[in-house]
C-alpha positions as CSV (number, residue, x, y, z in Angstrom):
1,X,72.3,88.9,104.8
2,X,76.1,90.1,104.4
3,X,77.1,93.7,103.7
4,X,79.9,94.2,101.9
5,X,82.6,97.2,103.2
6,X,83.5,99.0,101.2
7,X,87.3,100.3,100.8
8,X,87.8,103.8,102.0
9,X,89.3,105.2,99.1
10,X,85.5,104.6,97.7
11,X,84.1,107.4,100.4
12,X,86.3,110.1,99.0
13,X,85.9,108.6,95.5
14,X,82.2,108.6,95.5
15,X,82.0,112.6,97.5
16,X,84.2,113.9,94.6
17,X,82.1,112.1,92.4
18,X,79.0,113.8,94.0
19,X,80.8,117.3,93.7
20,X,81.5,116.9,89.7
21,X,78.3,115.9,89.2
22,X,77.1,119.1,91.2
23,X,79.2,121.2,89.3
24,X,81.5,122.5,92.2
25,X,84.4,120.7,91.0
26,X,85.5,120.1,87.2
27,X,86.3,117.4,86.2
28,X,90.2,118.9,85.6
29,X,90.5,120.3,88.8
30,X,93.7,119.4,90.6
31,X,93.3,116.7,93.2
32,X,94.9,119.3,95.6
33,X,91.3,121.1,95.7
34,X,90.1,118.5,98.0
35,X,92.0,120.0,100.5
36,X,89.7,122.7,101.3
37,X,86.9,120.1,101.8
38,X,88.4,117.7,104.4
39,X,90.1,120.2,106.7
40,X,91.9,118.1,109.3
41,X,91.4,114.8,107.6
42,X,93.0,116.3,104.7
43,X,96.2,114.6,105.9
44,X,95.2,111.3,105.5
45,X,93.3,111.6,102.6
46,X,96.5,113.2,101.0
47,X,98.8,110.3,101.7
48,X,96.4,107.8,100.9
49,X,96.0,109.3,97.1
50,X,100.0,109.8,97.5
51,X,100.2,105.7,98.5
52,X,98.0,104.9,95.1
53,X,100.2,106.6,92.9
54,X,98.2,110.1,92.3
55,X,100.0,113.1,92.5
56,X,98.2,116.0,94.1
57,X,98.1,118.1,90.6
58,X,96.7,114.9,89.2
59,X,92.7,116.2,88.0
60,X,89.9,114.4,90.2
61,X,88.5,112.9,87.2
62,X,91.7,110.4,87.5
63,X,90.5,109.5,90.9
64,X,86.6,109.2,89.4
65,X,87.8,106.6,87.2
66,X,89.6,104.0,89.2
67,X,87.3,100.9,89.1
68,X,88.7,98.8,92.1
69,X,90.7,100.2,95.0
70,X,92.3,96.8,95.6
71,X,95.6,97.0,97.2
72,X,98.7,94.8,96.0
């Protein structure tokens, strides 16, 4: 049996998921709002959204609905 990885973008895809659904994001909250739940990863989390083309005032629910986090 083979287990497929996943990409990493899907980890902080599927957490801000988690957090709409929770109701502690909305789903027009700027992206920038992640910030305050990565801390020191923040960095890299911020220039990976930055390398697919969001922009930081972009709202999460952009980020919920990417379907495949293939890269070019």
């Amino acid at each position: 049996m083979t287990k497929e990885v996943a990409h990493p973008m899907v980890k902080i895809q599927r957490k801000v998921t988690s957090l709409v659904e929770s109701k502690i994001l909305k789903p027009n909250d700027s992206l920038w709002k992640i910030a305050f739940l990565y801390g020191d990863e923040w960095s890299h989390w911020k220039q990976e959204l930055l390398d697919f083309g969001f922009s930081l005032q972009d709202p999460v629910s952009e980020l919920i609905l990417v379907e495949s986090w293939e890269e070019e």
